[in-house]
N, C-alpha and C positions, 0 to 999 in steps of 0.2 A: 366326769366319769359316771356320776350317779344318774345324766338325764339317759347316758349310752346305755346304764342296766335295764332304766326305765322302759325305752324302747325296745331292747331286746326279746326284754319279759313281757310287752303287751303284743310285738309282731309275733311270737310265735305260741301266744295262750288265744290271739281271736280265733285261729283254726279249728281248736279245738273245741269252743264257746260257743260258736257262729256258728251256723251255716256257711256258705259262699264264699268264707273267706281263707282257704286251701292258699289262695294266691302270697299273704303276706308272709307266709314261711321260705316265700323264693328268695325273699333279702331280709328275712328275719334275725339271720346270723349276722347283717354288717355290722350292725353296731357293736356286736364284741368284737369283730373281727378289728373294725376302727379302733376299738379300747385299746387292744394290744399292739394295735400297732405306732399310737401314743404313745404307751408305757416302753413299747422299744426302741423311740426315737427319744424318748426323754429318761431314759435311762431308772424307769420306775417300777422298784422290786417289789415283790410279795405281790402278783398284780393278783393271786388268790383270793386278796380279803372283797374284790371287786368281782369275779368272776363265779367265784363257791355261791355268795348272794344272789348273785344271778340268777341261776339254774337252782336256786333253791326259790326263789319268788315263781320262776316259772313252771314248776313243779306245782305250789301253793294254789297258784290262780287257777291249774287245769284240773287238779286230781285233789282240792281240798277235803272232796265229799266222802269220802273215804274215810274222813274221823266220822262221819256219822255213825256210822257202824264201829270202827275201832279206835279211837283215840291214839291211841299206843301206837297201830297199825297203819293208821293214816299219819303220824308224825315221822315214825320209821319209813316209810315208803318216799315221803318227800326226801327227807334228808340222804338214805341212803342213793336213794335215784340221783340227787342231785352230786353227791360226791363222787359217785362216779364219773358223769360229766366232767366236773370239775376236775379228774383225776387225765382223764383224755387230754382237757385242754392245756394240763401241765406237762403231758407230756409232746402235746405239739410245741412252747412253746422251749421247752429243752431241745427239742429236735433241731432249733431255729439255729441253735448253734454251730452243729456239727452237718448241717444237709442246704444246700443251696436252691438258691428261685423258691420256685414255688414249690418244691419235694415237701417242705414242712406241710404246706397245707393240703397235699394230695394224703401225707399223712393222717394229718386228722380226719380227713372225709374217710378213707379208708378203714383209718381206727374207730370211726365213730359207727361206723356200718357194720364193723367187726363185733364189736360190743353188741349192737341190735339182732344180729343175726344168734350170738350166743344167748341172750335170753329167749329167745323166740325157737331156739332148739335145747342146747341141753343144761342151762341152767334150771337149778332146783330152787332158788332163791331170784325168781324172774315175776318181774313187774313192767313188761313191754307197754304200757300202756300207751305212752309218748313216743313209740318209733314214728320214725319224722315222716316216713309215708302214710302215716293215719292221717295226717293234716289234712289229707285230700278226701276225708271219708264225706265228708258236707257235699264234693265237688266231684261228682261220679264222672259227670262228662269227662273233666281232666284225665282223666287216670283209666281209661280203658285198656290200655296198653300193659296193664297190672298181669294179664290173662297169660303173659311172656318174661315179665321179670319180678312178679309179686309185690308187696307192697313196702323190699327193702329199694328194688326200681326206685319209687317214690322218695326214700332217700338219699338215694344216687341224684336225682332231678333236683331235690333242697340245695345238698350242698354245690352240683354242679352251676345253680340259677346264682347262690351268693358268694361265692368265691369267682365268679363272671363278673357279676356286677362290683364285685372289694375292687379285684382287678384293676379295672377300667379305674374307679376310682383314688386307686393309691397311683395309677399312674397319671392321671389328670392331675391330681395334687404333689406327687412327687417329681415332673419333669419330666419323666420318660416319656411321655404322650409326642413331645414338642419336638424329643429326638428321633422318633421315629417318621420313617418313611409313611407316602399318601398310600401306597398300597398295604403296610403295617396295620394302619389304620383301619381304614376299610377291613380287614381279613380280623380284627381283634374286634369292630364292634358286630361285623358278621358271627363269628364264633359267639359273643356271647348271649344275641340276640337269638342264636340255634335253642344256645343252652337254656337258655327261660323260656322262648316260647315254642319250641320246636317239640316237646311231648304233649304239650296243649296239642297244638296241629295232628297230629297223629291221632291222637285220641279222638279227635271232633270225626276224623275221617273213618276211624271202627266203630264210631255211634253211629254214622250214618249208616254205615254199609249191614251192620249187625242182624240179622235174621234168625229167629227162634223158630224153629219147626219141629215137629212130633209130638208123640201120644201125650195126651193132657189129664190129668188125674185133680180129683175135686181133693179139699181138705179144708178144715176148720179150725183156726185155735182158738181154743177156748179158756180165757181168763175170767177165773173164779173173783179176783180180785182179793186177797185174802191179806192181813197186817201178819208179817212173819214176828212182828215180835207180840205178836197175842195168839197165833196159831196155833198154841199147843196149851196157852193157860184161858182163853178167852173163849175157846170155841173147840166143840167136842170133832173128831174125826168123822163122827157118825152128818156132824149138820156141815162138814166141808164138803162130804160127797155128795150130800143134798144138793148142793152149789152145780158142783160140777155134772149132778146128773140133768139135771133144770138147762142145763147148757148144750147139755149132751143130745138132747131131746130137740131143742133148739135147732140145731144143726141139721138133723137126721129129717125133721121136717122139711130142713130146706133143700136138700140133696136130691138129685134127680132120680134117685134110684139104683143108680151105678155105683164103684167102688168108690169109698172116702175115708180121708186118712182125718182122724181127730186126734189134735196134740194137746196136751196138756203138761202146766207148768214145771219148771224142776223141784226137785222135793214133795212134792205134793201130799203126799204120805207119808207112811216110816211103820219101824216094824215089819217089814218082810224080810223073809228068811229066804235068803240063794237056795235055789232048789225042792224047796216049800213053800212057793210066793202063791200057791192057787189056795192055800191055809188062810191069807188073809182076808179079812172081813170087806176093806174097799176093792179089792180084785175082786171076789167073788161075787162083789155087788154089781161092780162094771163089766164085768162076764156076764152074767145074766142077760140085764138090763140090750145087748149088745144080740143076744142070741135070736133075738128075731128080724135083724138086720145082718144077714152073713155077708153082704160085702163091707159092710163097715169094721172099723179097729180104729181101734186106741192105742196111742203112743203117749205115755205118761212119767214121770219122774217121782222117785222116792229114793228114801231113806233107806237101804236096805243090809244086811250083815248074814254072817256063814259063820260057824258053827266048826273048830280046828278041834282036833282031839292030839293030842301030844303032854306029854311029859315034862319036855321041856320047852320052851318061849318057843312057838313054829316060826315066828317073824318079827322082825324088829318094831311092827306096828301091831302087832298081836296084842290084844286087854286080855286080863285074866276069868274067868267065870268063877270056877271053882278048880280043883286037882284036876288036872288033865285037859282041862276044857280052855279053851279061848273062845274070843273073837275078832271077826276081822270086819270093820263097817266100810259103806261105800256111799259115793252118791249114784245113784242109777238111773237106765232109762229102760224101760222094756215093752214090749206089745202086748194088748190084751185085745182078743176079743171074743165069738161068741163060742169057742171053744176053750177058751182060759188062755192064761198068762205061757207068752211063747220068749221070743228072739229077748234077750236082754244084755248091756251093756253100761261096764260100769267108765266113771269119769276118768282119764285119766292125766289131765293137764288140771291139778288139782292148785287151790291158793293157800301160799305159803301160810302157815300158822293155825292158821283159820281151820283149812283142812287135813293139812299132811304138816309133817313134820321135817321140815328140808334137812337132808346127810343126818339121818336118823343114828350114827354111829357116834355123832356130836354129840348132837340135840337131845339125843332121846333122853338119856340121864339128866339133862340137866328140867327136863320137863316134867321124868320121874319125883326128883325133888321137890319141882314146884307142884307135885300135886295134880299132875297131870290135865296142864291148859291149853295146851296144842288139842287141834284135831289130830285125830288117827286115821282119815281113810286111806285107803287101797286103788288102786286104777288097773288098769289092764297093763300087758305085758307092748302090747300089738292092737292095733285098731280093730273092732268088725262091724258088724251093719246090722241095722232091725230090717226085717221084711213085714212091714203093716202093708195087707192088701197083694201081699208077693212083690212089693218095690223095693229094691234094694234103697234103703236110706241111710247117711249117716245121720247122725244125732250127736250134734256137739252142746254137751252141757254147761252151762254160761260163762266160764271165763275162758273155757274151750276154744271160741267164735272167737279171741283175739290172734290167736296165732296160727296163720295162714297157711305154711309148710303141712302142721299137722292137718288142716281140716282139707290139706289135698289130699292126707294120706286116705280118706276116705270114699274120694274117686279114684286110686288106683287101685284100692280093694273093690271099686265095683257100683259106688251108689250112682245113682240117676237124679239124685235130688240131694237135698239136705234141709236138714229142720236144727231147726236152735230153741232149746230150754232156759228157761231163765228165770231169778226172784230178783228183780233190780231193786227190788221196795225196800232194801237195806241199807241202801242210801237216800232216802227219802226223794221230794221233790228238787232235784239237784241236778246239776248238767252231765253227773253219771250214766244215768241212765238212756240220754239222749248218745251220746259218744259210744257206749255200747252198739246200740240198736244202728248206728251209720258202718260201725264196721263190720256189721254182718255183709252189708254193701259189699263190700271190701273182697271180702270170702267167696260171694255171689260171682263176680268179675274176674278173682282169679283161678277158680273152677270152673266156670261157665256155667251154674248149678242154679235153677230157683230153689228158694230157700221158703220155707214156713217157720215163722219165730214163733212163740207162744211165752210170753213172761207175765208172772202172777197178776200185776199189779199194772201191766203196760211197758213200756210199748211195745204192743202186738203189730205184727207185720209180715206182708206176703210180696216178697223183692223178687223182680226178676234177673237173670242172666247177664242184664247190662247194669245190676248194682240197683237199678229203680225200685223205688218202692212205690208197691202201683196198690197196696191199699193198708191202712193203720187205724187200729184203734187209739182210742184219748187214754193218757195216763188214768192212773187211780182210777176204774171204772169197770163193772163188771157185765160182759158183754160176750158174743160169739163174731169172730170174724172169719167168714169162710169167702171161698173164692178157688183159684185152680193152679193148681204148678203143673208146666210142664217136663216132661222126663229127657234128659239128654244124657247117651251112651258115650262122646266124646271126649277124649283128653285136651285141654290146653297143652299149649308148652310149656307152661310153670308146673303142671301135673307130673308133666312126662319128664321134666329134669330137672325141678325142684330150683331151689334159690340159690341161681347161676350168680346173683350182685355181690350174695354177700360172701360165697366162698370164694370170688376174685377177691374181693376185698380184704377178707382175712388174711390172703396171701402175699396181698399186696403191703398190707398194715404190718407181718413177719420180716417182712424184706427190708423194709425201708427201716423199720426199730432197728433189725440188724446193721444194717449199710450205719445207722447213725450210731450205734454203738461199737462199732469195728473203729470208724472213725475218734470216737472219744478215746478206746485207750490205746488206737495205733498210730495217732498222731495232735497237732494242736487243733483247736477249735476254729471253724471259720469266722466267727467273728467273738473278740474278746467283749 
C-alpha cells in the first residue's frame, strides 16, 4: 500500500514541478485506483488511513511553498485541499456498493470535476490550485483544445486517460480480458488508446493550423524588482518610483514611437484614495513624467481605499475611522498617463484570509475577536476593462490568472488583450512562482488572448494566443521587458459558452449520488 501512495503522490506532483511532464497525470490516478481495488478484494476497512495520506503528501510536494508566506495558511490549504479529496474518494468508494460496472467510477470523475468546477466558480474558501487540468500548464502543445472546453476539459482527459488505462488493467489481472471476444478486444484497447492519446492528436493538429493575425500594439513590463517584505520598512515610496521611473524611461526609449502600454506590478503603491487617486504623490509623479509621450500609459497596481460615511457599519468588510466614517480597501489596477489617473479596477477573485474574509457573516466576529487578522478587501460586483492607449484590456490581478471561467469573463465584456499583475516574491524562490507564470498559458489558450504579465520580482512574460511564451525575464532581477501583443476582437467557444465539462459533470455527479442513494434506502446493496 505505502509504495501505491508513493507513486501516486510523485505521478501527479512531477506535472506540476516539471515542465513536460503533463503526460504522467494520464495514469497518475492508477495506483489509487489499484490500492482500492485491493482493499476491495481483500476485504480491507478504513482504506482512509491510506488514501487521506495520499492526497495529503500530494498536496505537500506541489503547494508546500505556500508556508513561506503563511505557515498557518500553507498548513490549512494542504490539509484542507486534501480532505476534500479524500472526502470524494469515500464517497466513490460507498457508491461501489449500491451502483454497478463502472457507474462508481464515472462517479468519482464526475464528482471530482464537480468539486473543480465549484472552486473555480462560486466558492469563497477556494484554492484551485491543483485542478487536474493545470497539469498540462508545462505542455501547451497538449492542450490547445482548452479554447472549447477550458481547462476542467483537461480534467475530463486525466480521468478519462486513467480509468482507460485501471480498465484494461483490472481486466488483464482479473480474467475478464480472456473472456472476451477478438473484436471486444480490439474495440477496448482502441477506446482506450482514443482516451490517452486522441486530445494529444488534436491539439498537435490546432498548433499547426493556428494563425494569429491583426493590429499589433507595443508594451513593456516593467519589474522594479522590489522584496515585498521590506517594501514599506526598508525602502521609502519616494526611491520605489525612482525604480520604476528608471524603467519607465527605459522603455519609452525603446518604443518606436507609436502607442505603448507600460505595466507594472501589483501593489506597487498604497495610499490612494477611490476617486482622489490624481492626490497622490506616485500618480502624480507618473502623470507627469508620461506627459510628454501622449501615446504612452501606464497600467499599474496599488493599494488603494474609499472613504463610506454612514452611521451605521455600511458593509460587513467596512473598518471604522472615527463616528460616521469607514473604510473600505482594495487591491487595484488603473491607468495613468499624461493626463492623470483614468479607467480603474478593483481585484475581485480575492485570497482567502490573506485578503478577504470568506462568508463574512461567520467569520467576521470571530476575526473581530481576534483582533482583526484577516484581510478586509473589497472586489467588484461585475467585471470591467482598463483602456491604456484606448485597448480594451482586462487586468487580472494575481491570483485572478488561476481561474479560467472568470478571466473569459473579460473577453465577453470586450478586451482584445489581457495583462496579468503579480508579487510572486511571497513565496520566495520556489516552484510557486514558476506554476503561476505557466497558467497564465492556460488563460492565453482558452481566450485566444496575448497576454502581458508583469510580477515584482519575476517572472515576467509576453505569451502568445497558443499559450507560448515567446519572451521572459530571469527571476529576482530588475529589468524592462518589452515586446508586442497582438489585439484579437474574437470569441472562442469556451468564451461564448463557458465551462460546458464541468456543468455536465455536476449533473452527472447529482444523478448518480441520487440513483446510489435511492438504492441504499429502497432496497439491499449490490454487493455485501
Amino acid at each position: 500500500m505505502g509504495l501505491l501512495v508513493l507513486l501516486f503522490a510523485t505521478f501527479m506532483s512531477l506535472p506540476f514541478l516539471v515542465p513536460h511532464c503533463g503526460f504522467t497525470a494520464l495514469f497518475g490516478f492508477v495506483p489509487l485506483l489499484c490500492m482500492e481495488r485491493i482493499a476491495s478484494r481483500c476485504g480491507i476497512r478504513r482504506l482512509w488511513r491510506w488514501h487521506f495520506p495520499a492526497f495529503v503528501l500530494w498536496n505537500a510536494l506541489t503547494t508546500f511553498w505556500v508556508c513561506k508566506a503563511t505557515v498557518g495558511g500553507g498548513i490549512f490549504a494542504i490539509a484542507a485541499n486534501a480532505l476534500q479529496m479524500s472526502l470524494i474518494f469515500g464517497v466513490f468508494r460507498w457508491s461501489r456498493k449500491y451502483l454497478r460496472g463502472a457507474l462508481p467510477y464515472v462517479l468519482l470523475a464526475a464528482l471530482w470535476i464537480a468539486w473543480e468546477r465549484r472552486y473555480l466558480t462560486v466558492g469563497q474558501i477556494s484554492w484551485p490550485w491543483l485542478v487536474l487540468g493545470n497539469a498540462f500548464a508545462g505542455d501547451i502543445r497538449l492542450v490547445q483544445w482548452y479554447e472549447f472546453t477550458g481547462t476542467l476539459g483537461g480534467s475530463l482527459w486525466v480521468w478519462a486517460s486513467n480509468l482507460a488505462i485501471f480498465g484494461l488493467m483490472a481486466s488483464l489481472s482479473g480474467g475478464g480480458w480472456n473472456a472476451c471476444g477478438t473484436k471486444a478486444r480490439i474495440a477496448a484497447v482502441a477506446a482506450s488508446a482514443a482516451a490517452v492519446f486522441g486530445p494529444a492528436i488534436w491539439s498537435a493538429l490546432l498548433w499547426a493550423g493556428f494563425r494569429e493575425d491583426g493590429e499589433s500594439v507595443e508594451v513593456a513590463a516593467l519589474q522594479p524588482n522590489i522584496d515585498p517584505y521590506s517594501k514599506f520598512t526598508a525602502m521609502t515610496q519616494d526611491t520605489q518610483d525612482l525604480i520604476l521611473s528608471g524603467l519607465m524611461e527605459d522603455a519609452l526609449k525603446g518604443a518606436d514611437g507609436g502607442r505603448v502600454i507600460l505595466v507594472a506590478p501589483e501593489t506597487f503603491t498604497r495610499n490612494v484614495i477611490v476617486g482622489r487617486m490624481g492626490e497622490n504623490r506616485t500618480v502624480r509623479r507618473f502623470s507627469e513624467e508620461l506627459g510628454p509621450h501622449p501615446e504612452a500609459s501606464l497600467v499599474m497596481g496599488a493599494s488603494t481605499y474609499e472613504y463610506l460615511f454612514s452611521e451605521g457599519r455600511p458593509s460587513r468588510t467596512a473598518r471604522r475611522v472615527s463616528d460616521g466614517v469607514w473604510i473600505e480597501t482594495h487591491n487595484s489596477a488603473f491607468v495613468v498617463d499624461g493626463n492623470g489617473p483614468g479607467d480603474i479596477y478593483h481585484k475581485s477573485k480575492l485570497v482567502p484570509a490573506v485578503e478577504m474574509i470568506p462568508y463574512p457573516a461567520i467569520f467576521r466576529p470571530i476575526d473581530d475577536l481576534l483582533g482583526g487578522v484577516m484581510g478586509r478587501c473589497t472586489g467588484q460586483d461585475s467585471i470591467s476593462l482598463l483602456y491604456p492607449g484606448g485597448v480594451p484590456m482586462g487586468c487580472a490581478i494575481c491570483y485572478e490568472s488561476v481561474y479560467g471561467e472568470f478571466c473569459a469573463g473579460y473577453v465577453r465584456a470586450g478586451a482584445k488583450a489581457l495583462a496579468v499583475i503579480t508579487n510572486d516574491a511571497w513565496w520566495g524562490n520556489t516552484p510557486g512562482y514558476m506554476q503561476h507564470l505557466r497558467y497564465a498559458s492556460l488563460r492565453a489558450v482558452e481566450t485566444r488572448r496575448d497576454i502581458v504579465r508583469c510580477a515584482n520580482t519575476g517572472i515576467s512574460a509576453i505569451i502568445s494566443a497558443r499559450g507560448e511564451i515567446l519572451a521572459r525575464t530571469e527571476w529576482w532581477s530588475r529589468c524592462t521587458l518589452a515586446g508586442k501583443i497582438r489585439l484579437n476582437g474574437e470569441e472562442t467557444f469556451f468564451v461564448r459558452y463557458g465551462d460546458i465539462a464541468g456543468r455536465v459533470c455536476t449533473f452527472l455527479a447529482i444523478l448518480l449520488i441520487a440513483a446510489a442513494a435511492v438504492r441504499r434506502f429502497a432496497g439491499p446493496p449490490l454487493f455485501e
